[in-house]
mmCIF file of the C-alpha atoms, coordinates in Angstrom:
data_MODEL
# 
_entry.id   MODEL 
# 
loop_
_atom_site.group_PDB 
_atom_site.id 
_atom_site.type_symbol 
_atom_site.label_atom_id 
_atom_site.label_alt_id 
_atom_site.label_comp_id 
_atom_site.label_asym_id 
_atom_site.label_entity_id 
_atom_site.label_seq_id 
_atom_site.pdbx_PDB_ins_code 
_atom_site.Cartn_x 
_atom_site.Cartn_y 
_atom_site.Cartn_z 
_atom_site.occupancy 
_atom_site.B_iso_or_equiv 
_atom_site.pdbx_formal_charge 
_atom_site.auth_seq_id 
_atom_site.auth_comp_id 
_atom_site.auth_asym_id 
_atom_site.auth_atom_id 
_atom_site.pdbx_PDB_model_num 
ATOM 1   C CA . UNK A 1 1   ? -125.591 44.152 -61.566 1.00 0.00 ? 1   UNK A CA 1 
ATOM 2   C CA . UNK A 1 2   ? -124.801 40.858 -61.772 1.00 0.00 ? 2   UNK A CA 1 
ATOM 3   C CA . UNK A 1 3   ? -121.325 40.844 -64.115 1.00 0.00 ? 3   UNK A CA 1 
ATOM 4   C CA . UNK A 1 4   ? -120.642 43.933 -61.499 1.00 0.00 ? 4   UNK A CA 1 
ATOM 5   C CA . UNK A 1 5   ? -120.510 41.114 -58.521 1.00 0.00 ? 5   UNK A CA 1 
ATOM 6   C CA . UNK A 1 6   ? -119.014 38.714 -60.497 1.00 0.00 ? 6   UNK A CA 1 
ATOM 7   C CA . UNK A 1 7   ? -116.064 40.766 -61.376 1.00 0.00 ? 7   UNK A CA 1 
ATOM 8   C CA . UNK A 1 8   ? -115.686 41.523 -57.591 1.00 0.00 ? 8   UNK A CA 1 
ATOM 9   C CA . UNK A 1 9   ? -115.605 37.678 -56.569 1.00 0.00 ? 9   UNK A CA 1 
ATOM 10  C CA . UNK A 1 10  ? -113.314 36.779 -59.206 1.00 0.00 ? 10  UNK A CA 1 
ATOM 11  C CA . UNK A 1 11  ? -110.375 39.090 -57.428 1.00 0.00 ? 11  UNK A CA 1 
ATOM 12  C CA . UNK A 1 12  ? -111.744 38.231 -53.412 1.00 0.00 ? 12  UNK A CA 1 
ATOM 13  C CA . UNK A 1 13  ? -111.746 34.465 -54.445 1.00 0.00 ? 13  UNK A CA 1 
ATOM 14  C CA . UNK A 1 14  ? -108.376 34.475 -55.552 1.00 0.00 ? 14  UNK A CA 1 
ATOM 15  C CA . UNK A 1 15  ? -107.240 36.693 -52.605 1.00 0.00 ? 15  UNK A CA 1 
ATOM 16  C CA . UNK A 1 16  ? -108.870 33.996 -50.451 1.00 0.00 ? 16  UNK A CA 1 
ATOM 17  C CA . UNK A 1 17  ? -107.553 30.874 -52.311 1.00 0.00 ? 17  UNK A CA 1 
ATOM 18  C CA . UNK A 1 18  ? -103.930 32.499 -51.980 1.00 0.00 ? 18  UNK A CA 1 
ATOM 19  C CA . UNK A 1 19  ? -103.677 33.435 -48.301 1.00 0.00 ? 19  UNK A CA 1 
ATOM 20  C CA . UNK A 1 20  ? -104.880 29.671 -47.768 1.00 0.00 ? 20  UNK A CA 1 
ATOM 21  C CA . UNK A 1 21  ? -101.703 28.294 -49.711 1.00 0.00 ? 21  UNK A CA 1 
ATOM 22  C CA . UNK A 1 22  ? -99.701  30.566 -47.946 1.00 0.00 ? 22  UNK A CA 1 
ATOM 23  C CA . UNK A 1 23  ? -96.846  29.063 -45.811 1.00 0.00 ? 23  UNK A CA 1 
ATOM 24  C CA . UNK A 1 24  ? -97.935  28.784 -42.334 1.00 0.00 ? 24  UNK A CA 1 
ATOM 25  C CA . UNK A 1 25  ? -94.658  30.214 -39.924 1.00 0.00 ? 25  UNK A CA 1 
ATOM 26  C CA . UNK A 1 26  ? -94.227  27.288 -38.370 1.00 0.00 ? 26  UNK A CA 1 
ATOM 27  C CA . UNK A 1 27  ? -94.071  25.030 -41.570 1.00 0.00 ? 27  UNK A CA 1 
ATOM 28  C CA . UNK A 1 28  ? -90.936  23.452 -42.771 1.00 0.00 ? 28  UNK A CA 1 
ATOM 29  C CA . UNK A 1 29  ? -88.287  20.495 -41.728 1.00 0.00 ? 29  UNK A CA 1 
ATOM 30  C CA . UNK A 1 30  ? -86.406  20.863 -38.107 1.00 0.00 ? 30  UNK A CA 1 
ATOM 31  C CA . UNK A 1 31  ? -83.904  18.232 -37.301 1.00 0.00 ? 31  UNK A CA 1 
ATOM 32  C CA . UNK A 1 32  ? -82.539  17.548 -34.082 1.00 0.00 ? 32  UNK A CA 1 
ATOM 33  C CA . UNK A 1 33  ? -79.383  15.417 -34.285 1.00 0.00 ? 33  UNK A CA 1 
ATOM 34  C CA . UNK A 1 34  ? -79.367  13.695 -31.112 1.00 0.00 ? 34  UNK A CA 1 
ATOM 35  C CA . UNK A 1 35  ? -76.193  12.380 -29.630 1.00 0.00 ? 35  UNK A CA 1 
ATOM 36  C CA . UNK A 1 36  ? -76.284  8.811  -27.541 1.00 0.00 ? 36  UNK A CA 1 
ATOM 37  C CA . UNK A 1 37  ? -73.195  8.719  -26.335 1.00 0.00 ? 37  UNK A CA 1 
ATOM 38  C CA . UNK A 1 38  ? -70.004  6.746  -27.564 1.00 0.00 ? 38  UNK A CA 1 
ATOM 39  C CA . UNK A 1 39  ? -70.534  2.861  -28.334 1.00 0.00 ? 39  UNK A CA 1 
ATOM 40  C CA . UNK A 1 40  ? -68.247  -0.084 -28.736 1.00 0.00 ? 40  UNK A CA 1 
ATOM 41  C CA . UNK A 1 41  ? -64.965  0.901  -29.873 1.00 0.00 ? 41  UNK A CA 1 
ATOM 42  C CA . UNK A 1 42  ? -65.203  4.676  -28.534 1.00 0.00 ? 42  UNK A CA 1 
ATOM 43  C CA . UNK A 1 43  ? -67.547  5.478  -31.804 1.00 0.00 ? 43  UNK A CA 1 
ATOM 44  C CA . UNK A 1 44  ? -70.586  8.792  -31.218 1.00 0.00 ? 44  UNK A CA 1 
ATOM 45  C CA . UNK A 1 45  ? -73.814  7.007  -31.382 1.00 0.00 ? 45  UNK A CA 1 
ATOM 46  C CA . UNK A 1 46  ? -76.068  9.389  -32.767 1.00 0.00 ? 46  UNK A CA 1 
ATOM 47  C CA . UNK A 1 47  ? -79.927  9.272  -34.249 1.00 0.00 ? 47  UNK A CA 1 
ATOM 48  C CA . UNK A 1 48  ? -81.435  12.015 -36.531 1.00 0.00 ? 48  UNK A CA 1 
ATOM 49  C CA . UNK A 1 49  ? -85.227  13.076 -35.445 1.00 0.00 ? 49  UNK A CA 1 
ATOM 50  C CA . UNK A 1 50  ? -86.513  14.873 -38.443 1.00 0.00 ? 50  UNK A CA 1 
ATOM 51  C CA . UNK A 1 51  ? -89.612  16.935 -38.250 1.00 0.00 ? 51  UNK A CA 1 
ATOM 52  C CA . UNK A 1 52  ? -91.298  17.592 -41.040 1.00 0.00 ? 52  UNK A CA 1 
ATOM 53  C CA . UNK A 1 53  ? -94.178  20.065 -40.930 1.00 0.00 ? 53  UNK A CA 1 
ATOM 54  C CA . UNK A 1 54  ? -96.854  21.265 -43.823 1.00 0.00 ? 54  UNK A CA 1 
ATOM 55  C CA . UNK A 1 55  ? -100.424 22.460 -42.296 1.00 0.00 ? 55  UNK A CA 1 
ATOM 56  C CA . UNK A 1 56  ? -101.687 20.705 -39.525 1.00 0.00 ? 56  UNK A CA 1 
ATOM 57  C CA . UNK A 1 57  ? -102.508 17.534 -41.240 1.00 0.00 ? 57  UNK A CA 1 
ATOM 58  C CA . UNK A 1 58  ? -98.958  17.652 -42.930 1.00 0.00 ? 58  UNK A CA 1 
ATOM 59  C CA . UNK A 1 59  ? -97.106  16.464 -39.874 1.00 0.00 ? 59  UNK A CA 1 
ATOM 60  C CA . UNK A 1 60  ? -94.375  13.732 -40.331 1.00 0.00 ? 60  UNK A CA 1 
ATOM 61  C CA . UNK A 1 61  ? -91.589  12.791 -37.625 1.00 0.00 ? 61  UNK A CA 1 
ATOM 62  C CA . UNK A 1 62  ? -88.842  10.359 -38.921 1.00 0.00 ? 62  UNK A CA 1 
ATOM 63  C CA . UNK A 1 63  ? -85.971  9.148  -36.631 1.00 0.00 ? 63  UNK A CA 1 
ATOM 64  C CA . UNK A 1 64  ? -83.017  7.351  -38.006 1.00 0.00 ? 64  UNK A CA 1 
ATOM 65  C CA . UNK A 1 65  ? -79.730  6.267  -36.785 1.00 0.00 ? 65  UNK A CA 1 
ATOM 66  C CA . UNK A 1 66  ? -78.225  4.227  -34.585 1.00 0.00 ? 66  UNK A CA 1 
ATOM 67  C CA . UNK A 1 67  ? -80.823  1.390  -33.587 1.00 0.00 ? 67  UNK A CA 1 
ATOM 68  C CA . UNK A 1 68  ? -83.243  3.562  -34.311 1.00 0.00 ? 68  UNK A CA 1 
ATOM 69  C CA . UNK A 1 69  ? -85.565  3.956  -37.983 1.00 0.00 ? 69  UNK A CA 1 
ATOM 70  C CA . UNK A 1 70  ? -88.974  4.867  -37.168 1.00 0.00 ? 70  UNK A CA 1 
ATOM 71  C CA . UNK A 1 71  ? -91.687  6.968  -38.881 1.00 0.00 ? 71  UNK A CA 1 
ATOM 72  C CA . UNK A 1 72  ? -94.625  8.813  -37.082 1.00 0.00 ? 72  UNK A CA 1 
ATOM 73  C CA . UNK A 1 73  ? -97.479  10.644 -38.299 1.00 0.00 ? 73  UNK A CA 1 
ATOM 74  C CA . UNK A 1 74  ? -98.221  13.352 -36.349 1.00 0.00 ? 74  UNK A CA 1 
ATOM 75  C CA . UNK A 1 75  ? -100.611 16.372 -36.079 1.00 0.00 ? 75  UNK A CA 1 
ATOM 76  C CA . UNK A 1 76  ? -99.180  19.941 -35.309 1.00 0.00 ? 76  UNK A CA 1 
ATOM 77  C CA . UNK A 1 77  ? -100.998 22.514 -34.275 1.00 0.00 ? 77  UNK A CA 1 
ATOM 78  C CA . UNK A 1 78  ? -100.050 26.058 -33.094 1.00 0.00 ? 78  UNK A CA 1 
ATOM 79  C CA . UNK A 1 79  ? -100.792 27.433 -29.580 1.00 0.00 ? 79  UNK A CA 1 
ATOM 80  C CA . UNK A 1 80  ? -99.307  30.862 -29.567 1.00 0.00 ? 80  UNK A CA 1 
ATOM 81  C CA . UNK A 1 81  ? -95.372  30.800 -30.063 1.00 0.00 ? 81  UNK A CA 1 
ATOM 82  C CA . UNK A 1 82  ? -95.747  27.437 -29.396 1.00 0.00 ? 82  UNK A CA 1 
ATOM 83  C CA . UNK A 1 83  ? -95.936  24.366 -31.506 1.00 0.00 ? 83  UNK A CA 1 
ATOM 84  C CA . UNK A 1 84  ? -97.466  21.472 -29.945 1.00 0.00 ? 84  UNK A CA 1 
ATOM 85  C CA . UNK A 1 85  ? -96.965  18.039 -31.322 1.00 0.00 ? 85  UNK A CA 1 
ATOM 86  C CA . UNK A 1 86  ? -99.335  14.652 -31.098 1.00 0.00 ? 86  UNK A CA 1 
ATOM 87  C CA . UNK A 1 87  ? -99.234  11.388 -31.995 1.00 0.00 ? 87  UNK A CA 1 
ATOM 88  C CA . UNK A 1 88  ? -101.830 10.449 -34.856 1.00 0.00 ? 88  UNK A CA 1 
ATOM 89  C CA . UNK A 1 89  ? -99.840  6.402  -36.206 1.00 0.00 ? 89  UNK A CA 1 
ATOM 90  C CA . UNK A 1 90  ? -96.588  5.110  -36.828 1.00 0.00 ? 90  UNK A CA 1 
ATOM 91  C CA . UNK A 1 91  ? -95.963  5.387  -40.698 1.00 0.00 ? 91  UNK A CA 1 
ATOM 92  C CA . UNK A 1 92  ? -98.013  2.162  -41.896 1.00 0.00 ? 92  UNK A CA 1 
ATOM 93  C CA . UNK A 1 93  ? -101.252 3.461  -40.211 1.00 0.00 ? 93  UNK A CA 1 
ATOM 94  C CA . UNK A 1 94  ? -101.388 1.641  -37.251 1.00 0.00 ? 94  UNK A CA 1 
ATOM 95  C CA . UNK A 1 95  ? -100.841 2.581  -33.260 1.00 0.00 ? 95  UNK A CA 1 
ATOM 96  C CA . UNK A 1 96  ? -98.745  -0.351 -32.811 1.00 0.00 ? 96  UNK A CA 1 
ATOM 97  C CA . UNK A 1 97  ? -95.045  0.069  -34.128 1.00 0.00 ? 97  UNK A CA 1 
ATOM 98  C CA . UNK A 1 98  ? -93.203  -2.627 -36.576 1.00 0.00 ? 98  UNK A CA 1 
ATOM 99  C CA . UNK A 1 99  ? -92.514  -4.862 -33.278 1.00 0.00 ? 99  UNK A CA 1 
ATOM 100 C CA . UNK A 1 100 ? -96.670  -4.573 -32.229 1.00 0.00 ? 100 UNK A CA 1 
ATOM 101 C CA . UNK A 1 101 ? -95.658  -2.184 -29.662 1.00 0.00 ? 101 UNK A CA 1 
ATOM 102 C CA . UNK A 1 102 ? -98.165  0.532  -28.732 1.00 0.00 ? 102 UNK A CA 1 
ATOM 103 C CA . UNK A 1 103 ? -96.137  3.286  -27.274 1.00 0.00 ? 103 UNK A CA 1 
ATOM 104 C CA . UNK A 1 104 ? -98.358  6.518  -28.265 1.00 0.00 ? 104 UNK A CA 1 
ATOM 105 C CA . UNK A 1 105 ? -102.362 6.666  -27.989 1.00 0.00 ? 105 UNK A CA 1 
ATOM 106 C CA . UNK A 1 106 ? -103.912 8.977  -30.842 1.00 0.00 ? 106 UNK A CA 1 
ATOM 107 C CA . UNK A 1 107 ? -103.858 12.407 -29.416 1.00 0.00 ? 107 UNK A CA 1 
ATOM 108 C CA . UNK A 1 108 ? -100.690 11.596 -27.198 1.00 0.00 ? 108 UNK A CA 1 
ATOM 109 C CA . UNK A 1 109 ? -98.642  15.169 -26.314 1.00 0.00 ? 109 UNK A CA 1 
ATOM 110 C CA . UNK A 1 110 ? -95.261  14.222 -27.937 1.00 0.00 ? 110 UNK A CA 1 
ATOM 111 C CA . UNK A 1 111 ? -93.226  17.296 -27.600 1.00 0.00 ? 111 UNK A CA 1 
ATOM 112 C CA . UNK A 1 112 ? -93.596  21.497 -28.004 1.00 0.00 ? 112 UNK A CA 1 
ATOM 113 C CA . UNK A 1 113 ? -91.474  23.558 -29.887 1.00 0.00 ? 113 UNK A CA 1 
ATOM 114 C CA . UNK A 1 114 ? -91.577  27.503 -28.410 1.00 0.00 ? 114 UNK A CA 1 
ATOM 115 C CA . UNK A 1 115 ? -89.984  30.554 -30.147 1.00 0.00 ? 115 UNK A CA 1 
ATOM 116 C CA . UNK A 1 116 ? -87.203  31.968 -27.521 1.00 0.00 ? 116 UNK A CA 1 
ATOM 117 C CA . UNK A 1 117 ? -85.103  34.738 -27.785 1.00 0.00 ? 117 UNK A CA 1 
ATOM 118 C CA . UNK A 1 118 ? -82.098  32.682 -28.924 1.00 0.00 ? 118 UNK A CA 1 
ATOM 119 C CA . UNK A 1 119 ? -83.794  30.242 -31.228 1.00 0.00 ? 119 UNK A CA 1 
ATOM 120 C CA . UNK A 1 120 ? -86.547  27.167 -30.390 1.00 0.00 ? 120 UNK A CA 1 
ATOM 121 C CA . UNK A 1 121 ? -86.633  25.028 -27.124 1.00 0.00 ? 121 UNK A CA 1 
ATOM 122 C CA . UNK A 1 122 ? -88.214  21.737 -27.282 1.00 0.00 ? 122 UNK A CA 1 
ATOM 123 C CA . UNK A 1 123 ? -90.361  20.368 -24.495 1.00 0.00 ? 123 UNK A CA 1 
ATOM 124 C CA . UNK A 1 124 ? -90.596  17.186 -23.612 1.00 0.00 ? 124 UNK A CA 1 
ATOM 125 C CA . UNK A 1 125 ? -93.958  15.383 -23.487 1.00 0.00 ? 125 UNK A CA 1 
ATOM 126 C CA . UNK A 1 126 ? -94.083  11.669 -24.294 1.00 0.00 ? 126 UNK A CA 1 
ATOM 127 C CA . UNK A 1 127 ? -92.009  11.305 -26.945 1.00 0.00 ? 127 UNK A CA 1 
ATOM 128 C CA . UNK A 1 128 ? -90.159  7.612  -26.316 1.00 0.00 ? 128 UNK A CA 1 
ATOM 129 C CA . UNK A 1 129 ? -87.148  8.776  -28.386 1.00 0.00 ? 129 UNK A CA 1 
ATOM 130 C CA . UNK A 1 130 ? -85.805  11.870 -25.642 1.00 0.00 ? 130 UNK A CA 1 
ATOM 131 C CA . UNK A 1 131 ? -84.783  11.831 -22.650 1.00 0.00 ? 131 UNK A CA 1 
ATOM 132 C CA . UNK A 1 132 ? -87.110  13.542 -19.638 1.00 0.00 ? 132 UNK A CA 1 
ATOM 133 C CA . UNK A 1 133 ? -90.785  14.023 -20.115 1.00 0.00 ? 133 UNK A CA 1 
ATOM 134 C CA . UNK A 1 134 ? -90.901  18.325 -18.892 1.00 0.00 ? 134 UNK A CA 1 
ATOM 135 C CA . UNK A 1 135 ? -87.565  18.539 -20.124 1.00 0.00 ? 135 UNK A CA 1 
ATOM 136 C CA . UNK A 1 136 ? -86.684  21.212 -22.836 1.00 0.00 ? 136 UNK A CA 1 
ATOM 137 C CA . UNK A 1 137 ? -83.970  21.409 -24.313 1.00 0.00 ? 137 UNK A CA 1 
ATOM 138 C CA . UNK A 1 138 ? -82.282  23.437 -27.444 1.00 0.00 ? 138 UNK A CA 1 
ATOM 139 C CA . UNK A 1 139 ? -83.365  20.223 -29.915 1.00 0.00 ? 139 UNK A CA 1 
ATOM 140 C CA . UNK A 1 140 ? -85.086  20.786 -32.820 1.00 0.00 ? 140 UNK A CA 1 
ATOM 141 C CA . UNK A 1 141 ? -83.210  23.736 -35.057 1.00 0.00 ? 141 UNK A CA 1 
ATOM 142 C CA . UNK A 1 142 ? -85.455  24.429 -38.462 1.00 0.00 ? 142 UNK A CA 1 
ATOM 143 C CA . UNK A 1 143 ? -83.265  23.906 -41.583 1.00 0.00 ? 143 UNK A CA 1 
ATOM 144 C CA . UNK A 1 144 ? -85.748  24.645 -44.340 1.00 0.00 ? 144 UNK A CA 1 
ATOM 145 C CA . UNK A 1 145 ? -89.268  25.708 -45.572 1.00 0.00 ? 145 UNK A CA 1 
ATOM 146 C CA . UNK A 1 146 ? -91.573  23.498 -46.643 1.00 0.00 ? 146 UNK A CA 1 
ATOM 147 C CA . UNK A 1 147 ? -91.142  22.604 -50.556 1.00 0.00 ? 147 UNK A CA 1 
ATOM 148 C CA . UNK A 1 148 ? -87.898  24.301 -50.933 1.00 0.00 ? 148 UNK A CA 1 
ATOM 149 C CA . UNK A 1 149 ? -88.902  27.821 -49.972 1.00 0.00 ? 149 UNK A CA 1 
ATOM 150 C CA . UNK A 1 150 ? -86.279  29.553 -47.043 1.00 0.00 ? 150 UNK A CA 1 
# 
């Protein structure tokens, strides 16, 4: 009886093991190139949030660009076709940013990003870098699957 069960739990642990490295939907980089306005000389200002999303201990956002290069860690978890985003650190581990700023508490709503009929709407919720906390707006567009897959 017993190499009977054993041969059964080989096959359901593997089945089991697989479906948890499966790709969640909502993991994978977004970017949202967001545009400032012109500066000195008539120049686009511009700075790149990049959202980077594996599980929902695998959250990373990273803006760059014009006065702007800042790393979060973040947690994402789904809530329906919803992806809410919150603040866990900066990138070195600590609340404060590199200036000894504390913008964020741990657990701080930064944004949502919601499945709609003609792509994904960001809300607005805290993050420093956007404009309007409640606003949404067509931001974040998904450019890739997490480790190369899509």
């Amino acid at each position: 009886m017993k190499p009977v069960i054993a041969a059964l739990a080989l096959p359901l642990g593997l089945a089991v093991a697989s479906a948890a490295l499966a790709a969640q939907p909502w993991d994978g980089t977004y970017v949202y190139e967001q545009a400032l306005g012109p500066g000195a000389g008539g120049t686009q200002n511009f700075v790149t949030h990049t959202l980077t999303i594996a599980g929902p201990d695998g959250c990373r956002l990273v803006a760059q660009g014009f006065q702007t290069d800042e790393t979060i860690r973040c947690k994402a978890m789904p809530d329906g076709d919803r992806l809410l985003v919150t603040f866990v650190s900066f990138g070195t581990g600590k609340v404060e940013n590199k200036y000894g700023v504390k913008l964020y508490s741990p657990g701080q709503p930064l944004f949502a990003i919601a499945q709609a009929p003609n792509g994904l709407v960001t809300t607005w919720q805290g993050y420093a870098k956007a404009a309007g906390d409640g606003a949404s707006s067509a931001a974040f567009k998904k450019v890739g699957r997490q480790g190369g897959r899509g």
